[in-house]
TIPA-321912 format. One line per field, with one value per residue (C-alpha): residue in one letter; x, y, z. Coordinates in pm, 1 decimal, always signed. Layout:
! TIPA-321912
residuo <- [a  ...]
xx <- [X  ...]
yy <- [Y  ...]
zz <- [Z  ...]
//
This chain:
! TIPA-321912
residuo <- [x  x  x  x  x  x  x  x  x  x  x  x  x  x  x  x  x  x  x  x  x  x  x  x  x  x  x  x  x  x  x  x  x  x  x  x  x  x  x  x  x  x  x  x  x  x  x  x  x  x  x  x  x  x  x  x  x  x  x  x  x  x  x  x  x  x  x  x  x  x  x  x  x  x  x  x  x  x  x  x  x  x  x  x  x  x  x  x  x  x  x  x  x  x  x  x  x  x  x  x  x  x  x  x  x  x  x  x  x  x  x  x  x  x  x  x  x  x  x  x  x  x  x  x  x  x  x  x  x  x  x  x  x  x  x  x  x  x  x  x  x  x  x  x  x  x  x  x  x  x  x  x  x  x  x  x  x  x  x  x  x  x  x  x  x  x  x  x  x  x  x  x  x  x  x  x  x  x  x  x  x  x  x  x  x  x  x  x  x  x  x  x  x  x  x  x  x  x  x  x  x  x  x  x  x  x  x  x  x  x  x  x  x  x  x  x  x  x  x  x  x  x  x  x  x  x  x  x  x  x  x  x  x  x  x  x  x  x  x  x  x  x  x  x  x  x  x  x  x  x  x  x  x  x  x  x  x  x  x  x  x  x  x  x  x  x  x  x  x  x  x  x  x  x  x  x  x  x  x  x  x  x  x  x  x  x  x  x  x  x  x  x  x  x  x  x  x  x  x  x  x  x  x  x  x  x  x  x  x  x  x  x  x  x  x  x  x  x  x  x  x  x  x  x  x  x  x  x  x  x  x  x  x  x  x  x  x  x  x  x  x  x  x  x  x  x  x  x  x  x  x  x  x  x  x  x  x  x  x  x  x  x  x  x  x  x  x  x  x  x  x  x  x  x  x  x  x  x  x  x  x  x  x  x  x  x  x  x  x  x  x  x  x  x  x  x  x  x  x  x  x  x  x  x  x  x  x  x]
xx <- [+640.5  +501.2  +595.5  +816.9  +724.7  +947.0  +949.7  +931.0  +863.0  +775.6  +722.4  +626.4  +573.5  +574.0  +585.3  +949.4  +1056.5  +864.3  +963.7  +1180.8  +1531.0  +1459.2  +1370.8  +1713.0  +1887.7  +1724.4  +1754.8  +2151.0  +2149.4  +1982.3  +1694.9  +1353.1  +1020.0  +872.7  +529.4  +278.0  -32.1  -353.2  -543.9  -494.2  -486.2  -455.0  -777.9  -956.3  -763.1  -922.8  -1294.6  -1267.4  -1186.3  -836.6  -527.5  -351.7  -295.9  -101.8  +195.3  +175.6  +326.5  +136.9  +238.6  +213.7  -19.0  -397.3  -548.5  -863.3  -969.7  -849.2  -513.2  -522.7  -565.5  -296.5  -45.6  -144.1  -127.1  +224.0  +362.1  +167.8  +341.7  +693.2  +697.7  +592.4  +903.7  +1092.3  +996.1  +1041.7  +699.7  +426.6  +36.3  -56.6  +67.3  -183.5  -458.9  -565.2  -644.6  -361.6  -355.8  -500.4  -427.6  -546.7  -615.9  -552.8  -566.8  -794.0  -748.1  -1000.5  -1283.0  -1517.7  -1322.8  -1508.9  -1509.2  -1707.9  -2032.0  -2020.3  -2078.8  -2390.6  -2554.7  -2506.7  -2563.1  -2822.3  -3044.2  -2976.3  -2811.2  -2558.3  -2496.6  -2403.7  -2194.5  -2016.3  -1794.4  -1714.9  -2074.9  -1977.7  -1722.8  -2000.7  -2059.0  -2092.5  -1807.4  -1567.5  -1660.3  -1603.2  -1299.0  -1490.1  -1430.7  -1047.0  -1117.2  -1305.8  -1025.3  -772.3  -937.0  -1034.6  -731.9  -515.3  -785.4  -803.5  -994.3  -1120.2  -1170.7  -951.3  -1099.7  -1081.7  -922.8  -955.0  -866.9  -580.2  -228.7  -142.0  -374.2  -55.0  +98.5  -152.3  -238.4  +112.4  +43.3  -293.3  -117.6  +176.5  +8.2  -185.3  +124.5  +246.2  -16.1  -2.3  -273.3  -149.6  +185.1  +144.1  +3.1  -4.3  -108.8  -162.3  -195.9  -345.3  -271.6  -466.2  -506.2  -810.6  -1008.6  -1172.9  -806.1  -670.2  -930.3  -916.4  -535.9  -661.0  -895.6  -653.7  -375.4  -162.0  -118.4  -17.6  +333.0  +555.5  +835.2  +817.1  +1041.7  +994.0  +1138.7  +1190.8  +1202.5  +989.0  +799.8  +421.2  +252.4  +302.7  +392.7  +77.0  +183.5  +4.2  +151.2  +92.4  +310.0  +299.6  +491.5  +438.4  +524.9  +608.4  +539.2  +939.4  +752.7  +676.2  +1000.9  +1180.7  +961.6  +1130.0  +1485.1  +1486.7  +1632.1  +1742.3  +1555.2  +1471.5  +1152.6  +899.9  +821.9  +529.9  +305.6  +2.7  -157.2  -505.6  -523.5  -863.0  -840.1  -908.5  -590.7  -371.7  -349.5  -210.9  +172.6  +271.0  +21.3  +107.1  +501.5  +469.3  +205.1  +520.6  +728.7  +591.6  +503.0  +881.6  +983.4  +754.4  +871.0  +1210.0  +1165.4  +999.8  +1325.6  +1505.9  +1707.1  +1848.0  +1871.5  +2266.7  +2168.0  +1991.3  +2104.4  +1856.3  +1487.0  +1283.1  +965.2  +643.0  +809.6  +565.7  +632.1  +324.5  +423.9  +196.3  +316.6  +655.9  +787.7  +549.1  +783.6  +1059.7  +1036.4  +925.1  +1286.9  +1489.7  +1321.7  +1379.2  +1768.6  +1884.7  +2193.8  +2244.0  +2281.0  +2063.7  +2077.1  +1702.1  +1591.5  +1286.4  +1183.9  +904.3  +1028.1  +1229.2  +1008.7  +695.1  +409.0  +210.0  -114.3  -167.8  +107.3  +428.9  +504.4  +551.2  +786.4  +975.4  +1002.9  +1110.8  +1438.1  +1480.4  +1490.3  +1791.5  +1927.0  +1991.9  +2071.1  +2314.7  +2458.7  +2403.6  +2176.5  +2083.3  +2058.8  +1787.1  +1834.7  +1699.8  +1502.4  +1504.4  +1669.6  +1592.8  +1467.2  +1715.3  +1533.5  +1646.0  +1967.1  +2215.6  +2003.6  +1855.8  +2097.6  +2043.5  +2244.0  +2553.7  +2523.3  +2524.8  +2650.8  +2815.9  +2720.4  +2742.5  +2390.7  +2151.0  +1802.4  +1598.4  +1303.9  +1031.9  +711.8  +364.5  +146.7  -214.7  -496.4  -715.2  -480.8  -316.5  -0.1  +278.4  +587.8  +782.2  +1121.7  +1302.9  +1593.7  +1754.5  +1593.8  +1741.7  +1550.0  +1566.2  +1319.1  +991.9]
yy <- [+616.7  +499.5  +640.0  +482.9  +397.1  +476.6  +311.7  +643.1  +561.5  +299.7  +223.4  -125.7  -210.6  -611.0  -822.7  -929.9  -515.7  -211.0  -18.5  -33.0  +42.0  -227.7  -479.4  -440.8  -460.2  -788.7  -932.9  -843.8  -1004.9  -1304.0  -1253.8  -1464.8  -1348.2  -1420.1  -1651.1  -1690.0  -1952.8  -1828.2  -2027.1  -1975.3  -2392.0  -2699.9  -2849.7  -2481.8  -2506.1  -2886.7  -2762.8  -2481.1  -2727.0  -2723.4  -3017.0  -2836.4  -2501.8  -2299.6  -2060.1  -1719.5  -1331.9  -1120.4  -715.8  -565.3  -299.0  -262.1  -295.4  -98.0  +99.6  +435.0  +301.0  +122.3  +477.6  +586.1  +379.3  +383.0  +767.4  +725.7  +465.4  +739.3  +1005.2  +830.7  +673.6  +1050.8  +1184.4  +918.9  +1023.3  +1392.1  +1489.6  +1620.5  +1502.2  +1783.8  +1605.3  +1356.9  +1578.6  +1586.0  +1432.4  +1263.5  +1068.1  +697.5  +505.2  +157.6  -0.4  -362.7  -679.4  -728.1  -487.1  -386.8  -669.0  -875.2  -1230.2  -1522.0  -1640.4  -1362.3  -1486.2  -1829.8  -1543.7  -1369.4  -1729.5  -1790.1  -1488.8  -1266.1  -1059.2  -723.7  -786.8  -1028.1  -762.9  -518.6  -732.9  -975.4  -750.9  -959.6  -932.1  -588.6  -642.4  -762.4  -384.0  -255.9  +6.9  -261.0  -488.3  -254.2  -81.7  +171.2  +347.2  +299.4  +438.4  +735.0  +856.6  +806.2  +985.3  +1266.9  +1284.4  +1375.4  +1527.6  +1261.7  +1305.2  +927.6  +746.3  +446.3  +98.6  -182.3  -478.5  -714.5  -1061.1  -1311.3  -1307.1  -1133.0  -832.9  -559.7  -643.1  -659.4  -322.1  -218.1  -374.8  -166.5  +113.2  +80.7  +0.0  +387.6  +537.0  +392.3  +521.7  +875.6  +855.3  +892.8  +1037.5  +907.0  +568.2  +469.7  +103.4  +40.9  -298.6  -380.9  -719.0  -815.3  -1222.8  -1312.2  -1690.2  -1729.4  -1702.2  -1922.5  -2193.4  -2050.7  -2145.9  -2504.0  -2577.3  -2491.7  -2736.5  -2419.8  -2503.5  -2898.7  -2833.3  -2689.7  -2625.0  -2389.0  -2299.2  -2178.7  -2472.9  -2696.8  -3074.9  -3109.9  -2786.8  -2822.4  -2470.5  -2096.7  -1880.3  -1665.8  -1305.2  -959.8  -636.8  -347.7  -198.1  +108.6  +157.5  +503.0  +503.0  +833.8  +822.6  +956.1  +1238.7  +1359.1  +1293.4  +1496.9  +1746.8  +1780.3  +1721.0  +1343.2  +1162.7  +875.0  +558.1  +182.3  +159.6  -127.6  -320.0  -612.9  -861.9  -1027.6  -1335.0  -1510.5  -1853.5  -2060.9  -2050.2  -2484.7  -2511.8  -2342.0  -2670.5  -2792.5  -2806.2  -2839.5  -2545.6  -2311.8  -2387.7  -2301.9  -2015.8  -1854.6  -1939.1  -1740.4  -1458.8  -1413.2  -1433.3  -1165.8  -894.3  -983.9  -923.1  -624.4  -511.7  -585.8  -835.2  -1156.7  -1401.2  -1269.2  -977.0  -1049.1  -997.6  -1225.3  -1389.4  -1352.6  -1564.7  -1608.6  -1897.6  -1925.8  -2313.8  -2453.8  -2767.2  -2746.7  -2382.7  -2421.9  -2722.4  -2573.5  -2219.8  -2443.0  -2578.2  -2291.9  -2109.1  -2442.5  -2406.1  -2036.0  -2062.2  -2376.5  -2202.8  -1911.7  -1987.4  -1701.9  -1679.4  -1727.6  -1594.1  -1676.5  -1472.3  -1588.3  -1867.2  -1609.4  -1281.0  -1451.1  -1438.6  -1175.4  -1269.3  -1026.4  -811.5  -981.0  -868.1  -527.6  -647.3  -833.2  -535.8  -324.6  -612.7  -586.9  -236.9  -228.4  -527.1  -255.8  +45.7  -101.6  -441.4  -640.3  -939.7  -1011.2  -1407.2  -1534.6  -1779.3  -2131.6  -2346.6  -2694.6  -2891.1  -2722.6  -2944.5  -3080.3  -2901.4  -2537.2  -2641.3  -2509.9  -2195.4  -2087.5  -1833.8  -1922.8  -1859.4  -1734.6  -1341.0  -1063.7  -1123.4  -858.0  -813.3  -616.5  -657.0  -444.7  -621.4  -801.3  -1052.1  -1072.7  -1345.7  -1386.0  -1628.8  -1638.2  -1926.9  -1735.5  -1839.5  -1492.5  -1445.2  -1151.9  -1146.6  -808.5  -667.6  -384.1  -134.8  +140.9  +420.0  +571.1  +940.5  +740.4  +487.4  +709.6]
zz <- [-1918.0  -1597.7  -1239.6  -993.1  -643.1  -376.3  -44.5  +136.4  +542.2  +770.6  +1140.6  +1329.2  +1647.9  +1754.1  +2037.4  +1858.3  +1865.2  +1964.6  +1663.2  +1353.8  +1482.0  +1745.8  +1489.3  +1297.8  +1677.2  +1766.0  +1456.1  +1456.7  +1816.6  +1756.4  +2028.4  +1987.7  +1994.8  +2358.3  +2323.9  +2591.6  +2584.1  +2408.1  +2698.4  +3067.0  +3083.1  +2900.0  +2979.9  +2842.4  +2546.3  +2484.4  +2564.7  +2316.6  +2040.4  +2009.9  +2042.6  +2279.5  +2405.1  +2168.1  +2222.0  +2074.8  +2083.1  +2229.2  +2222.2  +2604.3  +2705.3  +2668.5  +2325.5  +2405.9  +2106.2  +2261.3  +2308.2  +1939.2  +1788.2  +1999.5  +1860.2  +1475.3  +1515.2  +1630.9  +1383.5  +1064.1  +1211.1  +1213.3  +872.9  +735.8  +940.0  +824.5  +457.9  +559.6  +481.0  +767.1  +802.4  +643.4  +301.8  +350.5  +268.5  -156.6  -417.1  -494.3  -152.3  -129.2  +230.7  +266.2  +639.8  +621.0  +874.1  +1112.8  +1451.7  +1724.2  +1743.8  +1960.4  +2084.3  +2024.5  +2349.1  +2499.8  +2310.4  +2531.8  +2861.1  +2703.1  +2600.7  +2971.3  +3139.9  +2909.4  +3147.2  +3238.7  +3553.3  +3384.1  +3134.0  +3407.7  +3586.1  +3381.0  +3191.3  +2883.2  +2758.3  +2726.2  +2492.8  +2222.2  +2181.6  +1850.8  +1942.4  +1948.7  +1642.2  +1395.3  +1201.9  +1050.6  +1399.4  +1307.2  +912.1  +973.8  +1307.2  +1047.5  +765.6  +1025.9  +1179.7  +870.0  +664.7  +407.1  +118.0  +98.7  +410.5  +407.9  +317.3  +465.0  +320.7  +592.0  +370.6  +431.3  +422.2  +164.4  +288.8  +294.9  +24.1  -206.3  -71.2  -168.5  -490.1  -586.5  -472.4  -662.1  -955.9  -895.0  -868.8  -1186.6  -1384.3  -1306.4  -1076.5  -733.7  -566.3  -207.9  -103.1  +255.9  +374.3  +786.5  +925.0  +1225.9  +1356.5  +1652.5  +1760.2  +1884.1  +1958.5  +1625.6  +1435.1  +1661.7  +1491.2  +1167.6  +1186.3  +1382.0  +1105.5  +803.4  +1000.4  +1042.7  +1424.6  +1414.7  +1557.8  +1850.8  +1673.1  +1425.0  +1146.6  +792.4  +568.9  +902.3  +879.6  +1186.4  +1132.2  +1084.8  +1172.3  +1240.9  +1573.5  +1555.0  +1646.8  +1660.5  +1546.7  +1342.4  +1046.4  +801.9  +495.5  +270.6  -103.6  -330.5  -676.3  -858.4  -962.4  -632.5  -503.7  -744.5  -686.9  -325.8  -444.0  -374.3  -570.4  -320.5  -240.3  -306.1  -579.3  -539.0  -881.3  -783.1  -948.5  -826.7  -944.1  -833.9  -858.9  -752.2  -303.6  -392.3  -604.4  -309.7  -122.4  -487.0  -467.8  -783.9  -906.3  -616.7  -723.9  -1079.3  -1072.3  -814.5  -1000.3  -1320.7  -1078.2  -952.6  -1312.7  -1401.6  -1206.9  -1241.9  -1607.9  -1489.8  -1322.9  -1579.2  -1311.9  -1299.7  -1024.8  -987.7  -898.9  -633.8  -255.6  -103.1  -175.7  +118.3  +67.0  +225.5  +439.9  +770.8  +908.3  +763.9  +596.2  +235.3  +123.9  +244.7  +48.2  -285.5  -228.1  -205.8  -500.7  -669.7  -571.8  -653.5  -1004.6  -1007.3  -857.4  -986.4  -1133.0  -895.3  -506.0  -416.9  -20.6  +142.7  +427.2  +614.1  +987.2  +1087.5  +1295.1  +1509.6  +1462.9  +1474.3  +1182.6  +1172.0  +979.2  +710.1  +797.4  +783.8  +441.1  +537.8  +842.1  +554.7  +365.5  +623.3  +678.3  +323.7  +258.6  +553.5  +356.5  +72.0  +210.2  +428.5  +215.9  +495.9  +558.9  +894.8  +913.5  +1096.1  +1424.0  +1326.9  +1579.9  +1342.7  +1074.7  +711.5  +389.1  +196.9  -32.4  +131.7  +348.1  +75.3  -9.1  +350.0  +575.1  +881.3  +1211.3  +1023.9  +1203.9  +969.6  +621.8  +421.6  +27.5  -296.8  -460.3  -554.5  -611.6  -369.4  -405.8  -201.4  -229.6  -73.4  -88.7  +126.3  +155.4  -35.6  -350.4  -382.9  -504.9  -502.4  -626.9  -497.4  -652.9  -478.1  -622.4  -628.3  -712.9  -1074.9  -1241.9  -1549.1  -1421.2  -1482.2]
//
């Protein structure tokens, strides 16, 4: 019989909230992520290729690589307290912990200084040439302080992909844990925004709108946001071991479909729509069960209405409420997912659902299904569904639950 996993711990910090707690307490008050302009003008913006110079959420403080470490070493450390467990349980074989997103790197912009300004007194004294240091455009410096740090038997890899980076992380691990072959599987995300994401989002027409809003009439891109996230998950087995026997278990599915066909609506729909019937005949669930579905949902027009007809197809028969942050908390390429989680997993324990603040019309398509500025909403249910879908043509489809002896 295969092993459950256990959401165990987590920790976030975002420009939205600086930790977990806070995230719950702006999300009960309604507050909106703060954006600032990626450019320090309009007319820079235009010269560096873009329409216009986009808003996004920025955290505060310096991002050096010093003070990077700094702050992932705090946000390990609280998710193992959280889980009542010390660093020192991070150490064995039966340990995996994946780094994912993309953190500490060179910004594009800083090559345009050393094409100008390339002889050794232009390296000394325009700083920003600097920054094309080796030191900072690597993450095996973050990997191997991790693995150091808490005496990890494998150094963590990096799975620096797209959206879906964290949870399908989540998924690989989960998938160890059910086979026996892990008890502990932490996943880290690093979020950091710099230039060339910016145009990646540009390019993939990700950044054609103002207004944002995840199912929004007038919505046509995504409020770019940095942040890092961990989540820790404990096989059942180990959590007996230390008289545990409380907790939500993750169930998940992943499917691949070709990066080409992702732009395809009607594909994308029905391969997510197979994937959240999966695990929900995984979890022995049906759609009555469930407290909310919170899907991928960032703004962008294409993947938006394809989720929202994958949920009308799944929900036809069951008003299942939706809910959909990223308009308000901001979306936080490649780690959102775990942000989601964390909502969800509060959604549980405490049978609420915090209902996000809307900043546009929704779909016809979504009006009667998305929760949106109704406050906090009281409920009885037990299940939860959670969706991803990245450009790459991933797809997960997450169920979480209470956590029963009788599930390994």
């Amino acid at each position: 019989m295969s092993n459950a996993s256990i959401i165990a711990g987590y920790s976030v910090c975002l420009p939205f909230a600086e930790n977990s707690q806070a995230l719950i307490d702006h999300l009960r008050q309604g507050k909106r992520v703060e954006k600032t302009r990626w450019f320090k003008t309009d007319d820079e913006a235009i010269k560096s290729g873009f329409k216009s110079n986009r808003g996004v959420a920025r955290l505060r403080g310096n991002r050096d690589l010093n003070s990077v470490l700094a702050l992932l070493d705090g946000l390990i450390d609280e998710a193992l307290a959280q889980a009542g467990l010390d660093k020192a349980c991070l150490t064995g074989e039966n340990v995996r912990v994946y780094l994912t997103g993309l953190g500490p790197r060179t910004d594009a912009r800083d090559y345009k200084n050393f094409y100008d300004r390339n002889d050794i007194e232009d390296v000394k004294l325009v700083t920003s040439v600097m920054n094309l240091h080796v030191e900072k455009m690597s993450q095996d410096g973050v990997s191997h302080h991790i693995a150091s740090r808490y005496r990890l038997k494998y150094q963590p890899p990096n799975m620096n992909c797209t959206s879906n980076s964290a949870l399908a992380a989540l998924h690989i691990g989960h998938k160890a844990i059910a086979q026996g072959a892990v008890d502990l599987v932490m996943v880290i995300n690093c979020s950091e925004i710099k230039t060339q994401d910016c145009w990646f989002l540009e390019n993939n027409g990700m950044l054609d709108s103002e207004v944002v809003q995840p199912f929004g009439e007038n919505s046509r891109g995504v409020l770019f946001a940095e942040g890092y996230s961990v989540m820790l998950l404990e096989s059942g087995r180990h959590r007996r071991a230390r008289q545990r026997f409380d907790g939500l278990q993750l169930r998940s599915i992943y499917a691949q479909i070709g990066a080409s066909r992702s732009n395809d609506a009607a594909h994308l729909s029905l391969s997510l729509l197979k994937a959240m019937n999966s695990v929900m005949l995984e979890a022995a669930i049906g759609c009555h069960d469930l407290a909310a579905i919170i899907p991928h949902g960032n703004g962008s027009d294409a993947s938006d209405k394809a989720e929202a007809k994958a949920l009308s197809m799944l929900s036809d028969a069951q008003q299942v409420p939706v809910l959909a942050y990223k308009g308000q908390i901001g979306y936080t390429a490649t780690g959102s997912g775990l942000v989601d989680l964390i909502i969800a997993h509060h959604a549980l324990t405490q049978q609420e659902l915090l209902s996000p603040v809307s900043n546009d019309a929704i779909i016809k398509e979504m009006s009667d299904r998305l929760l949106v500025d109704r406050g906090v909403v009281q409920h009885n249910k037990s299940h939860l569904l959670k969706t991803g879908v990245g450009v790459d043509g991933s797809i997960i489809a997450m169920v979480i639950s209470p956590y029963y002896r009788q599930a390994d």
